[in-house]
C-alpha positions as CSV (number, residue, x, y, z in Angstrom):
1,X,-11.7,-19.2,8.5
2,X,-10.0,-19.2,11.9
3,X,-6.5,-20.0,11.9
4,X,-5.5,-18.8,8.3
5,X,-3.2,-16.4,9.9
6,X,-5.6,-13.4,9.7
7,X,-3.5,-12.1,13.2
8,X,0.0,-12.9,11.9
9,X,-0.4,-11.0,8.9
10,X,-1.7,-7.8,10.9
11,X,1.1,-8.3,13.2
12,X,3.6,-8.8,9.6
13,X,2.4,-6.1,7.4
14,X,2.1,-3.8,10.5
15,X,5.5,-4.0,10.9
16,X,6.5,-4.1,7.6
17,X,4.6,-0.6,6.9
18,X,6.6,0.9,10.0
19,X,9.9,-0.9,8.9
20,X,9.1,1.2,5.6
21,X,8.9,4.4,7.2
22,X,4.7,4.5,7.1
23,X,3.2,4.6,10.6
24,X,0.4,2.1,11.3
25,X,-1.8,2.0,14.1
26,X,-2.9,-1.6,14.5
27,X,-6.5,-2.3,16.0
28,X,-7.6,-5.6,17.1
29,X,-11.4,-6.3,15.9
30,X,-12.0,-9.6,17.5
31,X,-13.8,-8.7,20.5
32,X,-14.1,-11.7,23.2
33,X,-11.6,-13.4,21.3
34,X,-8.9,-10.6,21.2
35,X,-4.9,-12.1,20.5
36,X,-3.0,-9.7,18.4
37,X,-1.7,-8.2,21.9
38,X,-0.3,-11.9,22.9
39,X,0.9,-11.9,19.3
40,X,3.1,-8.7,20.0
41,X,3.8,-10.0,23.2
42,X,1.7,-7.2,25.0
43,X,-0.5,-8.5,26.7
44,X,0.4,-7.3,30.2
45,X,0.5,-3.5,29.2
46,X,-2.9,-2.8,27.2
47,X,-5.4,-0.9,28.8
48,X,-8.1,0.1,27.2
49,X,-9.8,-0.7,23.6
50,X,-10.9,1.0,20.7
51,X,-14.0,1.0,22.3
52,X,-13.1,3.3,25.4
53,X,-11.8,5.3,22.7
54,X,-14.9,5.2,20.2
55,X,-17.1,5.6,23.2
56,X,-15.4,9.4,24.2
57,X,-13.8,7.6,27.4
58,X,-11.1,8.2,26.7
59,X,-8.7,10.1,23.7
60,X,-6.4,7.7,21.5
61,X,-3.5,9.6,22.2
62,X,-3.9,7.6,25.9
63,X,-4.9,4.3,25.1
64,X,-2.5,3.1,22.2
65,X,0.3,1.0,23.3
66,X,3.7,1.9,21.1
67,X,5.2,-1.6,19.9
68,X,9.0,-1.3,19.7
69,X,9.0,0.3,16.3
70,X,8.6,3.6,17.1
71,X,6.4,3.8,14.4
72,X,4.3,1.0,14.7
73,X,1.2,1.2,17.9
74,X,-1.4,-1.0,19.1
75,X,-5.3,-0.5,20.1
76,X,-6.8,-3.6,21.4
77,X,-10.0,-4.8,21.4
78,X,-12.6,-4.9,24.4
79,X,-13.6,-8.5,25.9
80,X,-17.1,-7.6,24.9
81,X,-18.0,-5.2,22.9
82,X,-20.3,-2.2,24.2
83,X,-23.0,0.2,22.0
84,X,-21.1,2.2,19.9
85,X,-22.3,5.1,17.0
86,X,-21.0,5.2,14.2
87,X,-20.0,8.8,14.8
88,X,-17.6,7.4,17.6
89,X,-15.6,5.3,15.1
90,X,-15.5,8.1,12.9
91,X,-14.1,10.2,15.7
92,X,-11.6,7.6,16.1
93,X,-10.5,7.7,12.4
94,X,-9.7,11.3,12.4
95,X,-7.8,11.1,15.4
96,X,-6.1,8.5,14.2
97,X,-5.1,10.9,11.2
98,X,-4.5,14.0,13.1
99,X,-2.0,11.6,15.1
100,X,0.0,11.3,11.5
101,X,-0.5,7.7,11.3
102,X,-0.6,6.6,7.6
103,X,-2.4,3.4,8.1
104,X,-5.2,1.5,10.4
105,X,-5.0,-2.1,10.4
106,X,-8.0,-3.8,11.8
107,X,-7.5,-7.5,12.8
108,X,-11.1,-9.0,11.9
109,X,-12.8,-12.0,13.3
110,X,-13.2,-15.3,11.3
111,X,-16.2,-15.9,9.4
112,X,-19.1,-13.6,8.7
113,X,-19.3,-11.7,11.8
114,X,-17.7,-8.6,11.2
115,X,-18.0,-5.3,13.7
116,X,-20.6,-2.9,11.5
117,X,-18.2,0.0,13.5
118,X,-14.7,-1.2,12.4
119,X,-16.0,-2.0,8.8
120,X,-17.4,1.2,8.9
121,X,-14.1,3.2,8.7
122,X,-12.5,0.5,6.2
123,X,-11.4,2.2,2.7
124,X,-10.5,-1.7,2.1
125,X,-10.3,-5.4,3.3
126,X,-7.7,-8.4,2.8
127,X,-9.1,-11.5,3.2
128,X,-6.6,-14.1,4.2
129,X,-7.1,-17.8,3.6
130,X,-5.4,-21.0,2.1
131,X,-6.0,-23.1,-1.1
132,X,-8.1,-25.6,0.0
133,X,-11.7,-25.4,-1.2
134,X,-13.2,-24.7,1.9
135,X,-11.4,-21.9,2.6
136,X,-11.8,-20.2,-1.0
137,X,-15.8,-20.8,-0.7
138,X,-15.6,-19.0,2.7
139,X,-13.2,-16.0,1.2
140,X,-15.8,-15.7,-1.7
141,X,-19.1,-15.4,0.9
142,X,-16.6,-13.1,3.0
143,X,-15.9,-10.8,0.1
144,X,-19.9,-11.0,-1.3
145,X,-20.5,-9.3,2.0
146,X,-18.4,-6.9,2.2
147,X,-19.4,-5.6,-0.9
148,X,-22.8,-6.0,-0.3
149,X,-23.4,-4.9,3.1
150,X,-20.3,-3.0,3.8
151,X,-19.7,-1.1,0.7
152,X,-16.1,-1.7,0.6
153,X,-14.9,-2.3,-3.2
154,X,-11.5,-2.8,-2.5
155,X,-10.8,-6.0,-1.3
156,X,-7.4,-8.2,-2.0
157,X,-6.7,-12.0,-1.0
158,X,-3.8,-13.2,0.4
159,X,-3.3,-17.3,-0.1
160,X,-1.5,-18.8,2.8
161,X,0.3,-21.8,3.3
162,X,0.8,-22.5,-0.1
163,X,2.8,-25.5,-1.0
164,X,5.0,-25.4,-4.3
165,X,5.5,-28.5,-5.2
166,X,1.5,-29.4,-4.9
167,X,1.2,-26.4,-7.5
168,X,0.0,-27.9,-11.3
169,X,0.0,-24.3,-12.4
170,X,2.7,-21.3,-12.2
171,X,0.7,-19.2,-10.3
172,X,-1.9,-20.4,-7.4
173,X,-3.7,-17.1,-7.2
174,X,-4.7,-18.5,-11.3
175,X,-6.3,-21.9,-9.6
176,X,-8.0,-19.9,-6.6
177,X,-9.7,-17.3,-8.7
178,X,-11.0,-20.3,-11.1
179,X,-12.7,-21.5,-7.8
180,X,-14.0,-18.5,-6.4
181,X,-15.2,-16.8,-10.0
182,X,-13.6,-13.7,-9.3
183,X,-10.4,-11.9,-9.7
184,X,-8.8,-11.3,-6.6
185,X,-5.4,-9.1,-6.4
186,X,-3.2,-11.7,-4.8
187,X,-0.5,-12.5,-2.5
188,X,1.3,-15.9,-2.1
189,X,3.0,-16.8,1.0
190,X,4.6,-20.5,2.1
191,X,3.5,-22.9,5.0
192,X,5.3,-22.0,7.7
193,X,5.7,-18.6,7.4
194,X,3.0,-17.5,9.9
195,X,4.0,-19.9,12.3
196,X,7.8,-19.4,12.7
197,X,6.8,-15.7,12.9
198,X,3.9,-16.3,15.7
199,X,6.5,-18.3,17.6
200,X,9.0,-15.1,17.6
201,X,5.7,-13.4,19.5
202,X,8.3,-10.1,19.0
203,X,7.2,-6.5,18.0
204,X,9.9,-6.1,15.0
205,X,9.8,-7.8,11.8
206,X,13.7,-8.0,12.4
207,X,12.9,-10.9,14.2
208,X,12.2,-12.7,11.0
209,X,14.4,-10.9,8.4
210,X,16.0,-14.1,7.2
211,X,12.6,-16.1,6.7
212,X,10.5,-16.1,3.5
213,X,7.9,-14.7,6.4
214,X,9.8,-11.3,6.3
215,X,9.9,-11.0,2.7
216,X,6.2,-11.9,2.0
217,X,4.8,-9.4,4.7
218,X,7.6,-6.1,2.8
219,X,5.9,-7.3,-0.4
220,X,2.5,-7.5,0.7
221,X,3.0,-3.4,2.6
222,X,5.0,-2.7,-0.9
223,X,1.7,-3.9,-2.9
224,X,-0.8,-1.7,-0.5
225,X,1.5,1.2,-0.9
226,X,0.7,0.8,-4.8
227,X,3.9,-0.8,-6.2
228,X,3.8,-3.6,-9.4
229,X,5.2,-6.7,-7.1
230,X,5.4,-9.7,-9.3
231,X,3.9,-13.0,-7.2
232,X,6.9,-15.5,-6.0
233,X,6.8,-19.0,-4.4
């Protein structure tokens, strides 16, 4: 769903990887409604998109932006997205890995309408939503597809704006799989963590080392790096 933080948690894992020693290219996927460049606070120095690059325009090495973590770069997304083959994203991947960055995060659009190209070079997907029903039903169709459709088998949930003391059970992630009928590998994270770090609009997760936001995006990069993190509200 829009506005479950899907931008904020690119933004806070990116950084998080990069604060870890990975480096992590971050793309934004939401063509026409592009924002993880205001998020950074960027927005007057992108250039051109994944898409110049995919196309052959021009090579990635010239059109990512380096956030102030020297590890950490962005590739924004074009206001409206142009014919692309799938060869051309591919072409983007291994340049992206000749380039020695460890990760790619793509920031996806809400809802169903992901980019064929970008979920064409996904190894896996995190679907971010909150624990209200409506959301859960909408991360269940979300991850149905990109099973189905997009052969990606690896897909983790992150819950959002969970509050404790509305919590029955010890762990929320417990509740939301009940819903959904499946078993999601899960993060937790608290209201206003998204928010407080949106506000910051700053390219270090420095910015936020004394919020609950810091530590949930480090343990969220910890878990994709393959490490046993227990879940914590």
């Amino acid at each position: 769903k829009g506005g479950t933080g899907k931008t904020s948690l690119t933004a806070g894992v990116g950084a998080a990887f990069a604060q870890l020693g990975s480096k992590v290219l971050l793309i934004d996927g939401d063509c026409g409604l592009r924002n993880l460049d205001i998020v950074l606070g960027m927005s007057d120095r992108v250039v051109y998109s994944f898409a110049d690059v995919a196309g052959g325009a021009v090579p990635l090495a010239d059109a990512w932006r380096v956030i102030r973590n020297e590890n950490a770069d962005l590739l924004t997304a074009p206001v409206a997205l142009p014919a692309l083959s799938e060869r051309g994203m591919e072409q983007l991947a291994v340049q992206a890995e000749e380039a020695g960055f460890d990760y790619l995060l793509i920031d996806g659009p809400a809802g169903l309408r992901l980019s064929f190209f970008l979920a064409h070079i996904a190894t896996q997907a995190i679907i971010v939503t909150s624990t209200d029903r409506v959301c859960v039903r909408g991360a269940e169709r979300c991850a149905r597809k990109l099973e189905e459709e997009y052969c990606i088998q690896r897909i983790r949930m992150v819950l959002n704006r969970v509050r404790p003391q509305l919590i029955s059970t010890a762990n929320p992630a417990t509740s939301t799989t009940r819903w959904t009928k499946r078993d999601f590998p899960c993060s937790v994270s608290c209201p206003r963590m998204w928010t407080h770090f949106v506000q910051q609009q700053r390219q270090e997760i420095h910015a936020v080392k004394h919020t609950g936001a810091a530590r949930a995006f480090v343990n969220i990069a910890r878990r994709l790096n393959g490490e046993r993190i227990p879940l914590k509200l």
